[in-house]
C-alpha positions as CSV (number, residue, x, y, z in Angstrom):
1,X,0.0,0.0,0.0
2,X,2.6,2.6,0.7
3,X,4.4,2.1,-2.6
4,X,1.6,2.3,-4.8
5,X,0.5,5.4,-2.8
6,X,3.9,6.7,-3.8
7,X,3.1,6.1,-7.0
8,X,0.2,8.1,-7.2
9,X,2.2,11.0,-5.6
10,X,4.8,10.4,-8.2
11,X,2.0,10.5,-11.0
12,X,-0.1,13.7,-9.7
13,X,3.9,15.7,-9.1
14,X,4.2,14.6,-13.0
15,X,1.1,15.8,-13.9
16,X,0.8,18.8,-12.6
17,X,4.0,19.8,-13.9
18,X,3.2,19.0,-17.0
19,X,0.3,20.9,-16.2
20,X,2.4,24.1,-15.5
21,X,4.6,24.2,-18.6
22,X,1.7,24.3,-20.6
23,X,0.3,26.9,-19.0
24,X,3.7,29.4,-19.1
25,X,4.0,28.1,-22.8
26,X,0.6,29.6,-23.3
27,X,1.3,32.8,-21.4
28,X,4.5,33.4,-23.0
29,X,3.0,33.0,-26.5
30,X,0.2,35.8,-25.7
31,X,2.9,38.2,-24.0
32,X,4.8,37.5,-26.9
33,X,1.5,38.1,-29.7
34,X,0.7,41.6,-27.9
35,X,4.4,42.9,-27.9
36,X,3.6,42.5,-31.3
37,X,0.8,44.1,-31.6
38,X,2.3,46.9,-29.5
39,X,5.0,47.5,-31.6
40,X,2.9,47.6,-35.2
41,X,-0.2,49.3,-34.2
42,X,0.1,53.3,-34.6
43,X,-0.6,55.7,-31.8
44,X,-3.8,56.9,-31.4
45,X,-4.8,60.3,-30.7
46,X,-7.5,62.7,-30.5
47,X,-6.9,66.3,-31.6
48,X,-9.3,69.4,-30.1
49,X,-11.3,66.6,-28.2
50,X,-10.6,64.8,-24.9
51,X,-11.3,61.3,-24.6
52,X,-14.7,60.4,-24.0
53,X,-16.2,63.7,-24.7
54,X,-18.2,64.1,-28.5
55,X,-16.6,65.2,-31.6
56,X,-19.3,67.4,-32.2
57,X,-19.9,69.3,-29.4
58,X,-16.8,70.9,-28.7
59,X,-16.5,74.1,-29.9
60,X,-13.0,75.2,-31.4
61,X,-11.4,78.3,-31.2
62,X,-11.0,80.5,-34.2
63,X,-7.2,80.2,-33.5
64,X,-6.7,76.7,-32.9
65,X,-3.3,75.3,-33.3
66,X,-2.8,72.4,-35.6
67,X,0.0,70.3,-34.0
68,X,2.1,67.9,-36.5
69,X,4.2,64.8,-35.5
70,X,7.2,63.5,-37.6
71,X,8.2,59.7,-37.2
72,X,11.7,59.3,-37.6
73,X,13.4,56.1,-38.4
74,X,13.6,54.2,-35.1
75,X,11.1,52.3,-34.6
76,X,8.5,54.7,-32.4
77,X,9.8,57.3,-32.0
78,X,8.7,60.7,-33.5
79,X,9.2,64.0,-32.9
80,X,6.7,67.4,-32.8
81,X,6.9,70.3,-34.7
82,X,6.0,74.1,-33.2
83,X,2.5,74.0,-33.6
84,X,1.0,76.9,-35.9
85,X,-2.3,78.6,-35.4
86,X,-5.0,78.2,-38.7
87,X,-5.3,81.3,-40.6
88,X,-8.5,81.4,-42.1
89,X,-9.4,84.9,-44.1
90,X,-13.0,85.3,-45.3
91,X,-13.9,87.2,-48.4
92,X,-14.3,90.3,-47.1
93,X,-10.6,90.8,-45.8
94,X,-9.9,89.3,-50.0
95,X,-12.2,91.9,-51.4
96,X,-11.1,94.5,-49.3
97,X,-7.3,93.8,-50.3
98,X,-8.2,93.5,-53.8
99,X,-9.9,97.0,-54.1
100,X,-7.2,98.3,-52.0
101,X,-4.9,97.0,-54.8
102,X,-6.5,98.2,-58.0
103,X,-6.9,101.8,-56.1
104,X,-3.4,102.3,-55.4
105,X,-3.1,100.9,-59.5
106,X,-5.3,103.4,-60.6
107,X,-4.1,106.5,-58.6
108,X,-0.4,105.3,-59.5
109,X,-1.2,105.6,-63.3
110,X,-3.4,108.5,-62.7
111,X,-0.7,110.6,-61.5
112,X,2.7,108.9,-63.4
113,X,4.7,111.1,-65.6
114,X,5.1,108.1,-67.7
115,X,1.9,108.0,-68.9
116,X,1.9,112.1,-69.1
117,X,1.5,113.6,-72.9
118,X,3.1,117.0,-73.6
119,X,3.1,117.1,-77.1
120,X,2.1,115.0,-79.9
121,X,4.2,114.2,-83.1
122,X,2.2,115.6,-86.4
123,X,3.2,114.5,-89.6
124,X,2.1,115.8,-93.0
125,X,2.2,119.6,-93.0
126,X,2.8,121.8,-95.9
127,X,1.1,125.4,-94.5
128,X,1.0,125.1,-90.9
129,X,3.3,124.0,-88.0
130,X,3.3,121.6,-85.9
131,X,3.1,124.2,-82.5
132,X,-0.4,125.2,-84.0
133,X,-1.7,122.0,-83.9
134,X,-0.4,121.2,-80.7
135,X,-2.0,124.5,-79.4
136,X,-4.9,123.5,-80.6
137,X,-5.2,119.8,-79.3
138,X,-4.0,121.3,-75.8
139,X,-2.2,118.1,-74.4
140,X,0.5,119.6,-72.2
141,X,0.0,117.9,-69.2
142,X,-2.7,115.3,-69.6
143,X,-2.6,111.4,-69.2
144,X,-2.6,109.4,-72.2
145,X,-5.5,107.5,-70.5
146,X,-8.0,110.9,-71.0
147,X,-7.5,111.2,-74.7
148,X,-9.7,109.9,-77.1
149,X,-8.5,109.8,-80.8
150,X,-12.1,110.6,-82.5
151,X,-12.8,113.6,-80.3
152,X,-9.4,115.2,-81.5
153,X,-10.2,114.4,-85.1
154,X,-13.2,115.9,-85.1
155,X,-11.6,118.7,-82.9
156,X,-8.5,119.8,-85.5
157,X,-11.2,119.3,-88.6
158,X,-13.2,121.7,-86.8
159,X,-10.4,124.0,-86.2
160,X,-8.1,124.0,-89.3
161,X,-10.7,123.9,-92.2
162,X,-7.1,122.8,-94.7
163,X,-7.1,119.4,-93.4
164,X,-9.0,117.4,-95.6
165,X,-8.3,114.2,-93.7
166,X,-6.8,113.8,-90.2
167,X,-5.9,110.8,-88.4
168,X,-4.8,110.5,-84.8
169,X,-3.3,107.3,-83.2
170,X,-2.7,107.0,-79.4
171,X,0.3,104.4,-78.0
172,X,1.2,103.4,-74.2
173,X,2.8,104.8,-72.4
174,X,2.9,108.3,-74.0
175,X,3.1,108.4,-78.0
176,X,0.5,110.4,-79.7
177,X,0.8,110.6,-83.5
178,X,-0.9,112.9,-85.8
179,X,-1.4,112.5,-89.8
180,X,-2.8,115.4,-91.6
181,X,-3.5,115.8,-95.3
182,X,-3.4,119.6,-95.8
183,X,-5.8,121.2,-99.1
184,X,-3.5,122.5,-102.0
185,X,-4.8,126.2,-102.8
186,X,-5.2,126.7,-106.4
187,X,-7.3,130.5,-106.1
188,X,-7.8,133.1,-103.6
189,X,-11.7,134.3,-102.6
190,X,-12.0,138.2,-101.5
191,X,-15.3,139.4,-99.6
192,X,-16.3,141.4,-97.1
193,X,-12.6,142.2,-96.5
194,X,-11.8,138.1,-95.5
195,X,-9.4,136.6,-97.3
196,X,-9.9,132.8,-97.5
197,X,-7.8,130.5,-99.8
198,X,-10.3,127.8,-102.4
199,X,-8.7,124.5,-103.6
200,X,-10.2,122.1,-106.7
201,X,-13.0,121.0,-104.5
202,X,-14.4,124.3,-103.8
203,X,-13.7,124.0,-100.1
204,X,-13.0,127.3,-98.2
205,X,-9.9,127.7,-95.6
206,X,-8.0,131.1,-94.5
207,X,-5.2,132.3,-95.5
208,X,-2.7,131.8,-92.6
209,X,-0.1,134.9,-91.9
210,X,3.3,134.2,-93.4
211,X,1.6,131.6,-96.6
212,X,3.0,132.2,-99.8
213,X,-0.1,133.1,-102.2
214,X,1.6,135.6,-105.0
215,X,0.7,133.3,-107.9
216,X,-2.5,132.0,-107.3
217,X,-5.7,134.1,-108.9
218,X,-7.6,136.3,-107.1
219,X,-11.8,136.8,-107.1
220,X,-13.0,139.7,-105.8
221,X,-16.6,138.8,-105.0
222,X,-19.7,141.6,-104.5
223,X,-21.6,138.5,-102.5
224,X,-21.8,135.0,-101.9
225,X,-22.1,132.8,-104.4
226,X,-25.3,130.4,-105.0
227,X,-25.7,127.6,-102.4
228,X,-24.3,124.2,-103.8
229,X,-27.1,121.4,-103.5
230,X,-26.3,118.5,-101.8
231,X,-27.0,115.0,-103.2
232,X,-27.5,112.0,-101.5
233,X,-28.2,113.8,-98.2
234,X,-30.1,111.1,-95.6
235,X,-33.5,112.7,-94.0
236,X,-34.0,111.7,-90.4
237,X,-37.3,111.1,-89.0
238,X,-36.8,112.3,-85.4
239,X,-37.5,116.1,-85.1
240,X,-34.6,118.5,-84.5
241,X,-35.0,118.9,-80.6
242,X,-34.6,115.0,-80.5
243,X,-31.7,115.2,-83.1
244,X,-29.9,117.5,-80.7
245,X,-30.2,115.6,-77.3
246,X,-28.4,112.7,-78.9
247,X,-25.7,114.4,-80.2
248,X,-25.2,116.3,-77.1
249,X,-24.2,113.0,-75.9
250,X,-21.5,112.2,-78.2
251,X,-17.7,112.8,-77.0
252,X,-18.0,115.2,-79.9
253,X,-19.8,117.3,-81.9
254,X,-21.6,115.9,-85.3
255,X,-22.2,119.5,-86.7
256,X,-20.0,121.5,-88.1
257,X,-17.5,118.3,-88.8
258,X,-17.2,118.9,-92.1
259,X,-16.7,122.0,-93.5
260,X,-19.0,122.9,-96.4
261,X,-17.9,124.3,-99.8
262,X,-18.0,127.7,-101.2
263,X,-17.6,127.0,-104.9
264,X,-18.5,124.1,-107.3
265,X,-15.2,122.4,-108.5
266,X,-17.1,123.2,-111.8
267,X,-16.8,126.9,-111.0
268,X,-13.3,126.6,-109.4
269,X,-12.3,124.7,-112.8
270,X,-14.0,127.6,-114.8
271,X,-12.0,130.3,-112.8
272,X,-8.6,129.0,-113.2
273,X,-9.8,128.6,-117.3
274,X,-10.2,132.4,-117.2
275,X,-7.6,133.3,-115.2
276,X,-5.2,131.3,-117.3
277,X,-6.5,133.0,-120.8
278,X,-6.8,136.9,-119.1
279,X,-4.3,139.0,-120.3
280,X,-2.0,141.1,-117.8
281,X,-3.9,143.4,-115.5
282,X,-7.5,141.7,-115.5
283,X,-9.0,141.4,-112.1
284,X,-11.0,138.6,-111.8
285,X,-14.4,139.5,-110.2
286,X,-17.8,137.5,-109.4
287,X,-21.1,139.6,-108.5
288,X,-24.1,137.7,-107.5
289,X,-26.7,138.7,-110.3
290,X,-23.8,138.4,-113.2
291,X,-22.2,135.6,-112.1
292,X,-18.6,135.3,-112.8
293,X,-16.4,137.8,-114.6
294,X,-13.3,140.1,-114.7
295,X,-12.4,143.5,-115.4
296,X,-10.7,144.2,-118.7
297,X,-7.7,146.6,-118.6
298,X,-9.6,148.7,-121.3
299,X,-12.6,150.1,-119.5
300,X,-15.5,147.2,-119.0
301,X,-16.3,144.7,-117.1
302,X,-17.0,141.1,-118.4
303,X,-19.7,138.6,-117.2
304,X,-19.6,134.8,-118.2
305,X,-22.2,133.9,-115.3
306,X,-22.2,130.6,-114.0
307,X,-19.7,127.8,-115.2
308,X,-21.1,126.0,-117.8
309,X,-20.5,126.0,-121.8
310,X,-17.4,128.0,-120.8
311,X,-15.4,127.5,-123.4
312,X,-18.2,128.6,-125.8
313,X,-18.8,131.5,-124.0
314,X,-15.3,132.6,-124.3
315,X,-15.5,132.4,-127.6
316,X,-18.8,134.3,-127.9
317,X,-17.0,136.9,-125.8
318,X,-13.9,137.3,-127.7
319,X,-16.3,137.7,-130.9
320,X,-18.3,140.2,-129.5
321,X,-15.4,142.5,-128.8
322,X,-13.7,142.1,-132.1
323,X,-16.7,143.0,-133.9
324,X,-17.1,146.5,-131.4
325,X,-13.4,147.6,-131.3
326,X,-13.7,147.2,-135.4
327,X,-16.3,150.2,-134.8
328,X,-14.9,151.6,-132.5
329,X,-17.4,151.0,-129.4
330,X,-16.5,151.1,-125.9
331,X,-18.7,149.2,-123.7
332,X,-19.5,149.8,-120.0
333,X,-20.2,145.7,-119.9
334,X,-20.3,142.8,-121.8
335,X,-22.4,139.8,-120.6
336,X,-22.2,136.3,-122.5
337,X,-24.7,134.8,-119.3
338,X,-26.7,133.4,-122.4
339,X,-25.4,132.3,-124.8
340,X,-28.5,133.0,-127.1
341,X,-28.9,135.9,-125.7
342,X,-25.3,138.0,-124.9
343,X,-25.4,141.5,-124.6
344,X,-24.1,144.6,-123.7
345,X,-24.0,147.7,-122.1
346,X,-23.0,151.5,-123.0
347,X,-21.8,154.1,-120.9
348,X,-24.2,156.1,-119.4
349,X,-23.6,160.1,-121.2
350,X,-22.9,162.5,-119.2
């Protein structure tokens, strides 16, 4: 009995430490699982919140700090950055800097000399200078920015009648070029005690002080010559007073921007015809009820009228007077108006 009770001792002492390795063999594989686990898993943390509390019902602070954690290459470990506080600009602070911007822009081209035009470079003058024109556009001083290239057009049209075209072109920062096309003068227009020069078109301009006009003809006129019809002319239907309040509008003025002219170029062509067949010391004259004429050197006055069938009429003329110098009669005036009907006149006795 005692030795197989010593057996059974020996068998429970045998068992139960067979028992107990097991068990540390389990325990040391778990330790050894969550060390693991330890050592993968990344750190968890909660920003702005504290454990336990909601997300959503914690307020932040308009200047909350973001913070910002660097792992470094040992296994974790990591290291924080200064934490910055979020700047967060709404769009009124933007629109607010953005006006403030263009502002300053605007007032700095506003007042630069760069962009300041004294004088502007005219090209194509024969009569005038270039100081006239420039005294006329008046840009001493102004921004290139206030200048609009129709408004001076119309303004140096308006003001030198000789330009029959002008064209004004405007570069940054300060370039302004002008290109005229003066009239050519081919006869000079007397009346009233104006003297006013007349090129092929008929159109009317003055004669400048210091212009050289010693070899163009000269009409002394008794009155104004008949008024020119105009063709193709466009009728408006709005009234006048409507007519005017839109043009008052315009950067510039519609009437007056072309000037209007005197003479037909039929009549200017029939002029320089006469004055190139006068002999020396006729005085080329127009009266409105005669028309066109001149004054001969030996005591009358000869009328042509308007200025068609010229050449005819020149030769009725030079007719006339061949037949009354052959008996010896001095006229007072010779009319060839009609040329079925010439005429003329004797001197009144005394």
């Amino acid at each position: 009995m005692a030795e197989l009770s010593r057996v059974r001792r020996r068998t429970d002492d045998i068992r139960q430490r067979h028992i107990g390795r097991s068990h540390q063999v389990k325990v040391d594989k778990d330790r050894r699982k969550h060390n693991v686990e330890m050592r993968v898993a990344p750190p968890v943390m909660a920003r702005g919140a504290s454990l336990g509390v909601p997300h959503a019902g914690i307020k932040r602070s308009k200047n909350t700090r973001r913070r910002f954690d660097v792992a470094l290459a040992a296994q974790g470990a990591e290291v924080r950055l200064p934490s910055l506080p979020q700047i967060r600009v709404g769009w009124r602070v933007t629109s607010f800097v953005m006006v403030a911007f263009l502002g300053f822009t605007a007032y700095m081209l506003w007042t630069s000399p760069r962009f300041r035009v004294d004088t502007a470079n005219v090209t194509g003058l024969q009569r005038l200078t270039s100081t006239q024109v420039n005294a006329a556009l008046g840009l001493n001083g102004k921004q290139i920015f206030m200048l609009d290239p129709n408004s001076m057009e119309n303004k140096l049209i308006n003001t030198f009648p000789e330009f029959s075209s002008v064209a004004v072109g405007i570069e940054l920062p300060q370039s302004v070029a002008v290109t005229v096309t003066e009239r050519i003068p081919v006869l000079i227009w007397r009346q009233d005690g104006n003297t006013n020069l007349v090129d092929v078109d008929g159109m009317t301009f003055p004669l400048r002080e210091g212009a050289n006009s010693d070899n163009l003809p000269v009409i002394e006129a008794a009155g104004n010559p008949p008024p020119l019809a105009v063709t193709g002319s466009i009728t408006s239907t709005l009234d006048t007073p409507a007519l005017d309040r839109l043009t008052s509008k315009l950067p510039y003025s519609l009437s007056g921007s072309k000037p209007k002219p005197l003479l037909s170029p039929e009549m200017v062509s029939a002029i320089l015809l006469i004055s190139s067949q006068a002999t020396k010391g006729e005085k080329l004259v127009y009266d409105p009820v005669h028309g066109l004429g001149w004054k001969d050197p030996r005591g009358w006055t000869a009328f042509v009228g308007d200025a068609s069938d010229i050449d005819m009429k020149l030769l009725v003329y030079k007719a006339i007077i061949l037949q009354l110098t052959s008996k010896k009669i001095k006229p007072s005036l010779v009319s060839v108006e009609y040329l079925h009907a010439p005429y003329y006149r004797m001197e009144k006795s005394q």
